[in-house]
N, C-alpha and C positions, 0 to 999 in steps of 0.2 A: 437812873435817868434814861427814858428813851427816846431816840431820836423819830419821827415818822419817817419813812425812807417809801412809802407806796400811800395816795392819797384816794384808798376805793378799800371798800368792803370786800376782804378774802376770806374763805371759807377754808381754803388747806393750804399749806407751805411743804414743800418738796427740796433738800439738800442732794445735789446728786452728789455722791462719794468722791475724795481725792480731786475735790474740782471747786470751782472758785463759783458753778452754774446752781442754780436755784429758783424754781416752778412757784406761782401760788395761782391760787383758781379761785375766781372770783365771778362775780353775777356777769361779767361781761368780758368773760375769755379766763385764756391764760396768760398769764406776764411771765417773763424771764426777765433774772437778772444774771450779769456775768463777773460782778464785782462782788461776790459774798453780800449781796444784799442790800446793796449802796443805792444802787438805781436802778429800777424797772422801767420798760417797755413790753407793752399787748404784742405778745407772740401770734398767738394761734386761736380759733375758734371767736373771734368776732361777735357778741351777741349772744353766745349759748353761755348758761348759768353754769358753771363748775362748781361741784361739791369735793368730788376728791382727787385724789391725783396719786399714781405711783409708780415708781421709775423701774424699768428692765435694759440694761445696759444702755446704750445709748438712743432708747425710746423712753418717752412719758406716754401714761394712759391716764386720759381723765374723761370723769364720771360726769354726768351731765344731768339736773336737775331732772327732767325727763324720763332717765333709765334708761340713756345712752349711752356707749362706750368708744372712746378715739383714742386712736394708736394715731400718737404725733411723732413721725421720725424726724432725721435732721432734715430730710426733702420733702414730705408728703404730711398732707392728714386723712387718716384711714379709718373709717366708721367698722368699727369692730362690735358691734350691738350684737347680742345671743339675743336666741329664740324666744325670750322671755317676755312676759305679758308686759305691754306698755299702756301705757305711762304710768312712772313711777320714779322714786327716787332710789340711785345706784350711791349707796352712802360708805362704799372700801373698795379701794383694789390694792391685791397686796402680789406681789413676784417673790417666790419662792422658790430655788432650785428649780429650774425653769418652767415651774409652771404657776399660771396665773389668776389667781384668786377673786370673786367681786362677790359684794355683799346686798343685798336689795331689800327694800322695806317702802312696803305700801302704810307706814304709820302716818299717822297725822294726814291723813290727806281729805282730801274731797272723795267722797263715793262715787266720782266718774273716774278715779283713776281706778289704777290696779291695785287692788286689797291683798298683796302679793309681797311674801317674804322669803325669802332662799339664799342657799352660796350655791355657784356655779364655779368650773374651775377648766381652765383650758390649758392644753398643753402645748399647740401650739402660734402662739402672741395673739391670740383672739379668732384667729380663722373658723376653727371649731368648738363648741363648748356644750360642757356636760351636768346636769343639775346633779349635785350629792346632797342635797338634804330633801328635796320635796318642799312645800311648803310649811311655813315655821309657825303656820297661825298667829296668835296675839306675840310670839318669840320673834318678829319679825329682826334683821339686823339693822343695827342701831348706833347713829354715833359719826364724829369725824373721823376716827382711825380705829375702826370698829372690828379688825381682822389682825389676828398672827397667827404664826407656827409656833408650837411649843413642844419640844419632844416627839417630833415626827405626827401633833394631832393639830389641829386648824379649832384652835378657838375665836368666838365671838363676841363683842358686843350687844346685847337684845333689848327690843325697846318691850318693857314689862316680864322680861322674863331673866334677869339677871344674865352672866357671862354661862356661855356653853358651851364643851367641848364634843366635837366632832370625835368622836372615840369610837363608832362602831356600827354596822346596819345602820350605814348612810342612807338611806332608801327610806328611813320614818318619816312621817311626817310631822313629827314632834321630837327635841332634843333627847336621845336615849331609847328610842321606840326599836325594836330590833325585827327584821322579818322572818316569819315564822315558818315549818316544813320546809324548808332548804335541806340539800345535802351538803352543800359549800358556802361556808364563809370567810370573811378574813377577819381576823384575830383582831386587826386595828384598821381603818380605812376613814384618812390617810394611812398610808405604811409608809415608815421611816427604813431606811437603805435595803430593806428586802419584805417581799410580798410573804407572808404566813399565811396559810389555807387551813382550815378549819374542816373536817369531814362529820357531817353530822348523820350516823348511821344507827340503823336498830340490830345490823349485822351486817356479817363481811358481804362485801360484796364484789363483783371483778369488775374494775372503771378505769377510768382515763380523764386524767387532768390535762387541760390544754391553755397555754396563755397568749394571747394575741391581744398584737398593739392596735391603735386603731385606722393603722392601713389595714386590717386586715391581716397580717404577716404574723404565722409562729414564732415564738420568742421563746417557748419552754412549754415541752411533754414530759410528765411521770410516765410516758408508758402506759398501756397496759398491766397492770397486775391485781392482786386483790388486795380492797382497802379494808383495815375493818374499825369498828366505829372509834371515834376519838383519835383516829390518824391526823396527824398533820405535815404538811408541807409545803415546804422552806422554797420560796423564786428568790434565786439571787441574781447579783451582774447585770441588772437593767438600769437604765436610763430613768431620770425623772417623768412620770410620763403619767397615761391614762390606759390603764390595759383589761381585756375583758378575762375571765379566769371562770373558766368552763368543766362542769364536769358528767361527766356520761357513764352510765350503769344501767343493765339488763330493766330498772326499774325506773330509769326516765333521765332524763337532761336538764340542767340547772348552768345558767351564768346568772355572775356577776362582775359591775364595775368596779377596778380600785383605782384608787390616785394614791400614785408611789413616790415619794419622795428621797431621792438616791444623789449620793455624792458621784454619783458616774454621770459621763456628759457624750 
């Protein structure tokens, strides 16, 4: 038997943790309830269409038919939208060790929107954001709760291209695409509680590994010394975050982005 306790079309239900509060997004805002579900009242966003909605401590992010992004604190609503092609539909946000996840899919749409499919991931609550996949072609992301973490890797939802795991040469433009002539890779990216470097060499060579967050601020040098092919190395002791990992040899320069995923705060 179920009772109707909300008389309008939602699209996502949001439980915040150890609390009696509860989001749903619907064509015409958000509603909060504070009775486990008893009674709702239009919170926030008045008029804009919500598809999804996901909670990072005492903030809600919700997705906006459009390929909008709002950080609703308990004072403020704060348009957090990435650099990402608009309009389109933003169909996941998922909060993960503190960094924060959206899913985008230009499916089913009309050809004046954006024919646009990606994850993007920020680290921090929206201010800045960084595309890890490229665009996902017909893979676009797909679904109401179309985003997790599973073992330190960000799987997806895909509309025609089944679930995929973000396991590697984030940079493809297709699920599994790896990029090629690199000296430096990571081993998984996401990386789960420490960064693995990957050195892809035809011989030794003398280099320098460098890690920087995205202030700009070193976070971890290998030194100088000589690397020889199939070296690897271990970043540990960092923060959840988004870090650039750079490496430099008599024979040229290479970075790349990882999103690190760490039980350290």
């Amino acid at each position: 038997f179920f009772e109707k306790v909300l008389d309008t079309l939602a699209a996502c239900v949001a439980f915040a943790l150890g609390g009696q509060t509860a989001y749903a997004g619907t064509p015409g805002g958000v509603y909060r309830s504070l009775d486990d579900g008893e009674t709702w009242s239009l919170w926030r966003l008045p008029g804009v269409s919500v598809r999804t909605i996901g909670l990072s401590g005492s903030d809600v992010f919700a997705g906006g038919e459009m390929g909008h992004l709002y950080r609703l604190t308990p004072s403020s609503t704060i348009d957090v939208t990435g650099p990402w092609e608009l309009p389109l539909n933003l169909d996941g946000v998922l909060s993960v060790g503190g960094l924060l996840f959206v899913g985008l899919s230009g499916a089913e749409l009309d050809s004046a929107w954006a024919q646009h499919g990606s994850a993007w991931v920020s680290s921090d609550l929206g201010e800045t954001w960084m595309e890890i996949t490229g665009n996902l072609g017909t893979t676009h992301i797909y679904g109401s709760s179309p985003l997790a973490v599973v073992g330190g890797k960000l799987v997806a939802c895909t509309y025609g291209g089944g679930i995929v795991r973000l396991d590697d040469g984030a940079s493809g433009t297709e699920p599994g695409e790896r990029p090629g002539d690199r000296y430096l890779r990571a081993r998984s990216n996401p990386a789960c509680g420490a960064i693995t470097l990957m050195v892809d060499l035809e011989r030794p060579v003398q280099g320098e590994i460098l890690v920087f967050d995205l202030s700009g601020r070193l976070v971890y040098t290998s030194g100088e010394r000589v690397f020889s092919p199939g070296d690897v190395e271990t970043v540990e002791g960092l923060s959840s975050g988004v870090y650039c990992c750079s490496f430099s040899c008599p024979d040229g320069f290479v970075s790349d982005d990882v999103v690190l995923l760490s039980g350290h705060q």
